[in-house]
C-alpha positions in Angstrom: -134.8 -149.8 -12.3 -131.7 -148.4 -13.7 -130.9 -150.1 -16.8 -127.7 -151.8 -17.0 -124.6 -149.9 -18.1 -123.4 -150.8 -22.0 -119.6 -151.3 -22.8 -119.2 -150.4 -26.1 -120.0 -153.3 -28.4 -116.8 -154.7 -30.1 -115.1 -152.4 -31.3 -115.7 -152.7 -35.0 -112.7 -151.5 -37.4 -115.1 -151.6 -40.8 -113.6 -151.4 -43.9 -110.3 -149.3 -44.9 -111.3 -146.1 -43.3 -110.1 -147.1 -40.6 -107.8 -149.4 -41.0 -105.1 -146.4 -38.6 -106.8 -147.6 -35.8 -105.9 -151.4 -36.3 -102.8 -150.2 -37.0 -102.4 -148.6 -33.4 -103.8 -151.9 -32.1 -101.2 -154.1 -33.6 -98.2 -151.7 -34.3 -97.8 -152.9 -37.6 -99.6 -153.7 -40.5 -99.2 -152.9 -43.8 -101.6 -150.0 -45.3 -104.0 -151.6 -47.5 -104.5 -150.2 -51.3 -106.6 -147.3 -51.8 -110.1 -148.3 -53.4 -113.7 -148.1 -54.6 -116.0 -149.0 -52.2 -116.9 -152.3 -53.9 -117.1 -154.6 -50.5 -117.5 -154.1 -46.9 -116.3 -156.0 -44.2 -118.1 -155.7 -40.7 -117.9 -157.9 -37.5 -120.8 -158.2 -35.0 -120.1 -160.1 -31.3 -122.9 -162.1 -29.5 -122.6 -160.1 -26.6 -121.5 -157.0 -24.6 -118.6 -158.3 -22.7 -116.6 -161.5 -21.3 -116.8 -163.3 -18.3 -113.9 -162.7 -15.7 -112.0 -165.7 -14.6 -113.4 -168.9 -16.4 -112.7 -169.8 -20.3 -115.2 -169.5 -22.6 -116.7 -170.0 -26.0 -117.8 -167.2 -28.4 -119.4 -166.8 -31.7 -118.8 -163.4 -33.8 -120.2 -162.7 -37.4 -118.6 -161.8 -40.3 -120.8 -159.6 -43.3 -118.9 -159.5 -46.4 -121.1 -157.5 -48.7 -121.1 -155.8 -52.4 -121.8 -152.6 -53.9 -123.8 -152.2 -57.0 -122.2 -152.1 -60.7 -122.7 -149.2 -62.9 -124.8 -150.2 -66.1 -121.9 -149.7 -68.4 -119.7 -152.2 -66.4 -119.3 -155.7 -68.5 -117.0 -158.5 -67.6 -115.9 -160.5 -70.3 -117.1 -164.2 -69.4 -114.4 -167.5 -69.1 -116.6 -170.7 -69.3 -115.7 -173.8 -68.7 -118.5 -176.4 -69.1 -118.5 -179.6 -68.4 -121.5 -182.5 -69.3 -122.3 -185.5 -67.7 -122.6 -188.1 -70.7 -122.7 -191.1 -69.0 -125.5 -194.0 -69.5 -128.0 -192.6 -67.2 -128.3 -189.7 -68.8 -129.6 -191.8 -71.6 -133.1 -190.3 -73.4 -134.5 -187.5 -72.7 -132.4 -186.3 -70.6 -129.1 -185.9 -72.8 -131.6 -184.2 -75.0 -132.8 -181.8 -72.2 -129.2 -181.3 -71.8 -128.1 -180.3 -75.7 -131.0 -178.1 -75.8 -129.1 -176.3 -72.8 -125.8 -175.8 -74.1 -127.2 -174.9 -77.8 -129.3 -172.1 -75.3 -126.0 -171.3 -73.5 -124.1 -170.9 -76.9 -126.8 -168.3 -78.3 -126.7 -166.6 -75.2 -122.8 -165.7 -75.0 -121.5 -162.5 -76.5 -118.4 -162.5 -79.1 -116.1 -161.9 -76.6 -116.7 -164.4 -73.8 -114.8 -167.7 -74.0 -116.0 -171.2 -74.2 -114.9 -174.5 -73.1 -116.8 -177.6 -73.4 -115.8 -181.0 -71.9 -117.8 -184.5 -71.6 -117.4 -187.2 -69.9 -118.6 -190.6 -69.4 -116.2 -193.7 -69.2 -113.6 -191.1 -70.8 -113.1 -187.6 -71.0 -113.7 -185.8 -74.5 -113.0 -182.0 -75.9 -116.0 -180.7 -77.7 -114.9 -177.0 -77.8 -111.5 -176.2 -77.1 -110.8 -172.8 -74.6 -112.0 -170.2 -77.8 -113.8 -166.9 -78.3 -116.7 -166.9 -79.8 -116.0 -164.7 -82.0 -112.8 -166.8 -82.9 -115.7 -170.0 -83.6 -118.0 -171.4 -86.5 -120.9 -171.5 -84.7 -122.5 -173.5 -87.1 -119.9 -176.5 -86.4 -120.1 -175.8 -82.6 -123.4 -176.5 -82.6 -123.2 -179.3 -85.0 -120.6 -181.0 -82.5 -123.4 -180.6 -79.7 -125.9 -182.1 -81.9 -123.3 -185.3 -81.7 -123.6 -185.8 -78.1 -124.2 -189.3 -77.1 -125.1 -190.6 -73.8 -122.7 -193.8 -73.2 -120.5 -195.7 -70.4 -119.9 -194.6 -67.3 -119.3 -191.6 -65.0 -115.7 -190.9 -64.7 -116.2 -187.2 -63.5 -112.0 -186.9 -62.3 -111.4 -187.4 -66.0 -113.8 -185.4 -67.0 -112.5 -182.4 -64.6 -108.9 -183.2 -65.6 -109.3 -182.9 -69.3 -111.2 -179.9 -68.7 -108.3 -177.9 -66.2 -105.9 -179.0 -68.5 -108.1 -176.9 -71.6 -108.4 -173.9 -69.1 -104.9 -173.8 -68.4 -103.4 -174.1 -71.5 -105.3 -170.5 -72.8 -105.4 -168.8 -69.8 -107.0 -165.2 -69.7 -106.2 -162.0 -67.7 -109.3 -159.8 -66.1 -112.1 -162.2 -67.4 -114.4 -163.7 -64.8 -113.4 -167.2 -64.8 -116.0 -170.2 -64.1 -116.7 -173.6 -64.4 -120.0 -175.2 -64.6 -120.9 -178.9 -64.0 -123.7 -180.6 -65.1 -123.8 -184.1 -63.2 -126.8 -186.6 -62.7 -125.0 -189.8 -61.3 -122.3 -190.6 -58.7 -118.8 -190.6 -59.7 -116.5 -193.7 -60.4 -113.8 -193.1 -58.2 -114.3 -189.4 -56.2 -110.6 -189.8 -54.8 -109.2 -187.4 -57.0 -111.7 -184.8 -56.9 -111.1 -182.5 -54.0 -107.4 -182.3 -55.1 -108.5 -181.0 -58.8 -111.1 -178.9 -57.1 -108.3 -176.6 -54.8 -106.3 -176.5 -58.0 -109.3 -175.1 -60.1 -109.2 -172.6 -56.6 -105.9 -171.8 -56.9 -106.6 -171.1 -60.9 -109.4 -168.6 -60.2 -112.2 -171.2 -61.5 -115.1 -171.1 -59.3 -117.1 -174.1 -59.6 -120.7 -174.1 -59.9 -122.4 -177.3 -59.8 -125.9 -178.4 -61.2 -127.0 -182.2 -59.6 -129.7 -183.3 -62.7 -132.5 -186.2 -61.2 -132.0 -188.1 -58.3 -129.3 -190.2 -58.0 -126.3 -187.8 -58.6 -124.2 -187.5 -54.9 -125.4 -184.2 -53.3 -122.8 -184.0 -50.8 -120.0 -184.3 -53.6 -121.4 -181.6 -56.1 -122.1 -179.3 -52.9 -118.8 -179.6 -51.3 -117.2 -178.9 -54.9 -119.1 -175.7 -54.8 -118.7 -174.9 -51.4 -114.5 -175.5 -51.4 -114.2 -173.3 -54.9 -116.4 -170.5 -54.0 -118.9 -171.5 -56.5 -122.7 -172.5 -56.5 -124.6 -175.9 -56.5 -128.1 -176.8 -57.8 -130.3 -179.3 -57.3 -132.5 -179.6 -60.8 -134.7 -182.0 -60.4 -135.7 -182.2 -64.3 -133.4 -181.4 -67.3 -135.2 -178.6 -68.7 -134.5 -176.3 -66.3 -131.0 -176.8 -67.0 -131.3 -174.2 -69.5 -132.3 -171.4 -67.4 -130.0 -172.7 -64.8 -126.9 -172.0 -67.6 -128.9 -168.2 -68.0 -128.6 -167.3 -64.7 -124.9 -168.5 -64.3 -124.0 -166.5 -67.2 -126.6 -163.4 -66.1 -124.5 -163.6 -63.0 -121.1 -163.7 -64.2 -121.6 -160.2 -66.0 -122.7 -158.7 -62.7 -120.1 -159.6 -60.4 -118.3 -156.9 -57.8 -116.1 -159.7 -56.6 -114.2 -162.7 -57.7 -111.7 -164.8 -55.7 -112.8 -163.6 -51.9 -110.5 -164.7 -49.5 -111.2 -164.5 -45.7 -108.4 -164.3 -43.4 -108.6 -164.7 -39.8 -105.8 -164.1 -37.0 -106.9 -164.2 -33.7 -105.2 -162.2 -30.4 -103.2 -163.6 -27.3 -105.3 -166.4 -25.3 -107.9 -166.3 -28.2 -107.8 -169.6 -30.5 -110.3 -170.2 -33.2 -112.6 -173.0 -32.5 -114.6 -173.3 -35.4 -115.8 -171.6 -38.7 -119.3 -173.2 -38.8 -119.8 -174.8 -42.1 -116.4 -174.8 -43.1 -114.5 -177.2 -42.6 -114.2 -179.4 -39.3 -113.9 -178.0 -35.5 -110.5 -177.0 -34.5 -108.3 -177.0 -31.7 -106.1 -174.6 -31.0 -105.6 -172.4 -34.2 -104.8 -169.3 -34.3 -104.7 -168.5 -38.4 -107.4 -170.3 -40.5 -108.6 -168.7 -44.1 -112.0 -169.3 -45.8 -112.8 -169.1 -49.6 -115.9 -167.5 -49.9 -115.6 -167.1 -53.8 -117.6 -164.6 -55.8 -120.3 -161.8 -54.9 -122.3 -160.0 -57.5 -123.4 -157.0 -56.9 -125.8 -156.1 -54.0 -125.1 -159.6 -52.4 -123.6 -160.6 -48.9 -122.6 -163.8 -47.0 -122.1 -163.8 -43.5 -119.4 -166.1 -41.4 -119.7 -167.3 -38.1 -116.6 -168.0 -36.4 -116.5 -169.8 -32.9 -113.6 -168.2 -30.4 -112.3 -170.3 -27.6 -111.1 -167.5 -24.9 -108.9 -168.6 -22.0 -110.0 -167.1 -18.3 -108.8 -163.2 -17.9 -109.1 -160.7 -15.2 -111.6 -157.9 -14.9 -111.3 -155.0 -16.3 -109.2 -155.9 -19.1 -109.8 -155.7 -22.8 -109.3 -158.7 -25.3 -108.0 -158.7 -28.6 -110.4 -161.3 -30.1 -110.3 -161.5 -34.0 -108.5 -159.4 -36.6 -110.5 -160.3 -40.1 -109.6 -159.6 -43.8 -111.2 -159.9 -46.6 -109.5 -159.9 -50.2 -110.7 -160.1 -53.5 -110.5 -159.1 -57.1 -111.7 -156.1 -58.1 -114.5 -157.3 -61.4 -115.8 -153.3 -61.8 -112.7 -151.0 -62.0 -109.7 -153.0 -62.5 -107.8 -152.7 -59.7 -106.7 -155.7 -59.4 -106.3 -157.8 -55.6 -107.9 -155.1 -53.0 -108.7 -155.8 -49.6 -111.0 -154.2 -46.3 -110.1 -155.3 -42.8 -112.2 -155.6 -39.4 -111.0 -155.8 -35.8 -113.1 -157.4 -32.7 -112.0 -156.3 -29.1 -114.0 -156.8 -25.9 -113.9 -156.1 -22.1 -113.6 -158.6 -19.4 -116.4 -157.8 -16.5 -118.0 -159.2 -13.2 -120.9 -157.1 -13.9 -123.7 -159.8 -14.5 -126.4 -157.8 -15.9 -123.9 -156.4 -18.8 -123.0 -159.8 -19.6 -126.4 -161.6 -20.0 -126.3 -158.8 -23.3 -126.6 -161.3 -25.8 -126.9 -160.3 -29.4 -130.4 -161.8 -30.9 -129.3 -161.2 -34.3 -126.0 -163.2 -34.1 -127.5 -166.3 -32.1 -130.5 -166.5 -34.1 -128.1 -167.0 -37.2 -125.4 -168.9 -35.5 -128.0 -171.4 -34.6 -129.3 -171.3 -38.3 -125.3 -171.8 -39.5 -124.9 -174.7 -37.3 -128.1 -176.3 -38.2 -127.6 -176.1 -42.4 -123.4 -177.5 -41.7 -125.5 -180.0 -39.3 -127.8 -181.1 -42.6 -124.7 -182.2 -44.9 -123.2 -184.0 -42.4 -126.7 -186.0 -41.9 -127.2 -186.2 -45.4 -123.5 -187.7 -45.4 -123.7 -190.1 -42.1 -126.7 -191.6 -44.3 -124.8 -192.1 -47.4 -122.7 -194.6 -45.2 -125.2 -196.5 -43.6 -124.9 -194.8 -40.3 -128.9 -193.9 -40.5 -129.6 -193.5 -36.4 -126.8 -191.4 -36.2 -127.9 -189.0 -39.0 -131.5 -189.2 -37.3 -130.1 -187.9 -33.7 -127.8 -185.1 -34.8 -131.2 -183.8 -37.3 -133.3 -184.2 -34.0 -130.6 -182.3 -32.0 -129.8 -179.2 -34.2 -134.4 -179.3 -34.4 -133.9 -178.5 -30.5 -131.1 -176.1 -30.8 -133.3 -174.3 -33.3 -136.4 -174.6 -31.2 -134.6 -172.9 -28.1 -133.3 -170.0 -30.0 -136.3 -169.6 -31.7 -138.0 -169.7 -28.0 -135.3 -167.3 -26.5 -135.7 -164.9 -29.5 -139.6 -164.6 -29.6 -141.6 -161.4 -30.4 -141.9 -158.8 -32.9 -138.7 -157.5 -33.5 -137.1 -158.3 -30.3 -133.6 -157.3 -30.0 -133.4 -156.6 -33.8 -134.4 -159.6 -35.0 -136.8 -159.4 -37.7 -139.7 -161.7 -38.9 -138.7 -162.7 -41.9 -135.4 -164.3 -40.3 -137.8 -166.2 -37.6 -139.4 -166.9 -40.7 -136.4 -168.6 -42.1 -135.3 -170.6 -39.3 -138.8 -172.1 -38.6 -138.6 -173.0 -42.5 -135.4 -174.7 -42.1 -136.3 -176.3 -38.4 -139.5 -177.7 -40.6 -136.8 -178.8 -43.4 -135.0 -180.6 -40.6 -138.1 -182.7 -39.2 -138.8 -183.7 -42.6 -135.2 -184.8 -43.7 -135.4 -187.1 -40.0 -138.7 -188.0 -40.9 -137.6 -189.1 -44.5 -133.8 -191.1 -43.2 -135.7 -194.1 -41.7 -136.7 -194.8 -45.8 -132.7 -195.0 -46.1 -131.0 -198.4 -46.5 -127.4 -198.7 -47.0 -126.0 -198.9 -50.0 -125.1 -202.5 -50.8 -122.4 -201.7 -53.6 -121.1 -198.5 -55.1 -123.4 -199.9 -57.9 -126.2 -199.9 -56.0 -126.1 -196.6 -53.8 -128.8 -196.5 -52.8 -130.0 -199.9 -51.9 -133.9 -199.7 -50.6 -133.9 -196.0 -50.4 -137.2 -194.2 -51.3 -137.6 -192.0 -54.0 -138.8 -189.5 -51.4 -136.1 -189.0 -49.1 -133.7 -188.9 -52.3 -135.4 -185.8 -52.8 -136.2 -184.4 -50.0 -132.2 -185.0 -49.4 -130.8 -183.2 -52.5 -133.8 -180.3 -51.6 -132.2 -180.2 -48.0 -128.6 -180.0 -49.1 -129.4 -177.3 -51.9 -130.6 -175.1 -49.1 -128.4 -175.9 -46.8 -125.7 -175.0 -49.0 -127.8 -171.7 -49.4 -127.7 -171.0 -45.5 -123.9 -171.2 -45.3 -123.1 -169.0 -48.4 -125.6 -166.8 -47.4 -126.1 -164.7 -50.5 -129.2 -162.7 -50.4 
C-alpha cells in the first residue's frame, strides 16, 4: 500500500539564520543582533497538517536550549540570601542552617557579592549588598554565628528588606540571584507575588529551598516558577549546604540569564494555553513567558495550546511566530535574541492528518499532568480534597492513553527513557491520590494542616518538587 504523502512538517524558522525567511512571511520585522550561538530556538507541531472546515485545537513545542561555556568563561556572582529565622526553625535546624551559609561564605570568590537578610516576626540585614573582597570575613562569620531562631514567619518583610539591599548597589554584567531558605508558611502571602515580578523585572531570579515539612510548597514553587528561578524540597537541613553549592556551581556556568519567550500568533490563530504557565486563555493573541536562566548544555521545552478557527483546503496557516530573548552570560553582548516560525497546510486528505507527532503528545501529556499536580496539591491546601483526588485520577488516564497510543520501542521517535519518565510520574500521581484522602482541612492558618499525615505532607512537597522539574524542563 502506498504510503501516505508528507506535507512538509511546520515549517521551522530555527534560530537567526534564518530569520530572512520570517521576514518574507511577515514583511517586517526588525533584523535581530548578530551573535554567538549561545541558544537555540526550535518549534515542533503534533502533526502533519489541519483539518479543512471545523476549528480545532493544537499543541506545538517550544526547545529553548544552551551551548556550552569555554573553561576560561566566569561570571562574577550577585547573591542575595535570605533565611528563615522564625520559631520553627528552632534547634537543630537553625544550626543546620548557619553551618550552610558559613559553607556558602567559604565557597564565594573575592569578587562575587553578598547579601544576607533574615526574617522572622521582622526583617533584619546581616550582610549588607558587599564584595567579598570589600568584607571582614571574620565579623561576617561572627554575625552568622549570632543567628537566633525567634517569632514568627513574616517572609514579605523578609523579601522587602532584602529588594530594597539589592537595589540600592546594583551591579552591571553579574549574574544576579536570590536564594530562599524557608521551612514554615508565611504570615500574610498577599504581598508576595507583587515583590516577586519586581525581583523579575530587577533581573533576580529566585531560587527557593522548602526546609521539613510544613513550609507551603505551592508558594515557594510558584516563586520560582514566576522569576525563572529553582525550588527545592530539602527534607533535612544538612543538605542545605550542598543545596547553596550547587546554586552557586550553577551561577558560574550559566549561557543565559533573563529568557524571555514571546509569542504572536497569525490570523484565525489565538493562543489557548501555555501549559503550566499561567491559567487557560481565551482569545489571546500575544502572551510572553519567563523562562529565566539556562546554564550551559541545558534546555526547557514549552508547550503552547493553539485554538485554530475552520479554513479551507489547500491553504497554509500562519500558526505561531516565537522569540526568545535573553542575556548574553559568556561574551557580553548584552540582550540577544533567536526567533522561530510555525506554518501549516489545511487538507481533506485523512491519512496525512492522522500524522500525529509521538514525541510532542507524549510530552504534552507529561506537561499537562506536572501543571495538573500543583493545582491538586493546591485544591488540597483549601479543603477541596475530592476535587484534588478526581483531577490526579484524570490526568493518571490521560497519561495511561498516551502511554497506550505511544507503545513500542522507539515508536515514532519516542525513546524509552521518556516512556520511562511518564510512567514515573503517572506512578507519582497514583501515589499523591492515594496519599490526599490522609488530608484534612486546615482549621486555622495556625493550624494548616489540621489531621494531615506526615506522609502525604511528603509525598506532596516530593510531588510538587518534580512537578516543578517537568515544567522547567532542564535536563
Amino acid at each position: 500500500m502506498d504510503r501516505p504523502r508528507r506535507f512538509p512538517r511546520a515549517l521551522h524558522l530555527v534560530g537567526l539564520g534564518l530569520v530572512a525567511a520570517a521576514i518574507a512571511v511577515f514583511g517586517h520585522r526588525d533584523r535581530a543582533p548578530e551573535a554567538p550561538d549561545l541558544v537555540s530556538l526550535a518549534a515542533t507541531a503534533d502533526r502533519e497538517a489541519v483539518a479543512a472546515g471545523a476549528a480545532t485545537t493544537m499543541v506545538v513545542r517550544l526547545d529553548v536550549a544552551a551551548a556550552a561555556r569555554s573553561e576560561d568563561a566566569e561570571i562574577g556572582v550577585n547573591l542575595g540570601l535570605l533565611l528563615d529565622t522564625s520559631g520553627s526553625m528552632a534547634g537543630e535546624p537553625i544550626e543546620q542552617a548557619r553551618a550552610a551559609v558559613h559553607a556558602l561564605v567559604d565557597q564565594l570568590r573575592p569578587h562575587d557579592r553578598l547579601t544576607i537578610v533574615t526574617f522572622d516576626s521582622r526583617a533584619q540585614v546581616v550582610q549588607a549588598s558587599t564584595e567579598l573582597d570589600d568584607l571582614d570575613l571574620r565579623a561576617l562569620h561572627g554575625r552568622i554565628d549570632e543567628i537566633r531562631a525567634e517569632g514568627t514567619t513574616d517572609l514579605a518583610a523578609g523579601l522587602g528588606t532584602l529588594l530594597t539591599q539589592l537595589n540600592a548597589s546594583p551591579t552591571v554584567g553579574d549574574l544576579d540571584r536570590i536564594v530562599v531558605v524557608g521551612d514554615g508558611v508565611p504570615n500574610d502571602a498577599g504581598p508576595i507575588a507583587g515583590q516577586v515580578e519586581a525581583a523579575r523585572q530587577a533581573g533576580y531570579a529566585i531560587t527557593t529551598l522548602g526546609v521539613g515539612l510544613d513550609y507551603d510548597e505551592v508558594l515557594l514553587g510558584e516563586m520560582a516558577r514566576a522569576s525563572g528561578g529553582r525550588f527545592h524540597h530539602v527534607e533535612h537541613g544538612a543538605a542545605l549546604a550542598d543545596s547553596f553549592a550547587a546554586e552557586i556551581f550553577g551561577a558560574q556556568r550559566q549561557v543565559a540569564a533573563n529568557v524571555w519567550l514571546q509569542l504572536s500568533t497569525g490570523p484565525g490563530v489565538t493562543i489557548a494555553r501555555v501549559v503550566g504557565h499561567g491559567p487557560p486563555m481565551s482569545g489571546v493573541h500575544q502572551h510572553g513567558v519567563v523562562l529565566g536562566e539556562l546554564a550551559e548544555g541545558e534546555s526547557q521545552e514549552v508547550f503552547v495550546e493553539l485554538a485554530i478557527e475552520a479554513a479551507a483546503p489547500g491553504t497554509t496557516l500562519e500558526l505561531l511566530d516565537a522569540v526568545v530573548a535573553y542575556d548574553d552570560r559568556v561574551g557580553g553582548a548584552g540582550r540577544l535574541e533567536r526567533r522561530a516560525f510555525v506554518s501549516m497546510p489545511v487538507s481533506e486528505d485523512a491519512a496525512v492528518l492522522a500524522l500525529r507527532d509521538a514525541d510532542v503528545e507524549l510530552g504534552v501529556a507529561a506537561a499537562r499532568a506536572a501543571a495538573a499536580t500543583i493545582d491538586a496539591i493546591a485544591m488540597t491546601q483549601q479543603g477541596d480534597v475530592a476535587g484534588a483526588a478526581a483531577l490526579l485520577y484524570a490526568n493518571e488516564q490521560a497519561l495511561d492513553r498516551s502511554l497506550a497510543g505511544n507503545a513500542g520501542e522507539g515508536k515514532n521517535g519516542v525513546t524509552e527513557q521518556q516512556r520511562d519518565g511518564v510512567v514515573r510520574q503517572r506512578e507519582e500521581l497514583g501515589r499523591l491520590r492515594g496519599e490526599v484522602r490522609n488530608a484534612a482541612p486546615k482549621a486555622s492558618a495556625q493550624d494548616r494542616w489540621g489531621a494531615a499525615s506526615d506522609g502525604y505532607r511528603r509525598v506532596a512537597k516530593e510531588a510538587n518538587a518534580a512537578a516543578v522539574d517537568v515544567l522547567q524542563a532542564h535536563r
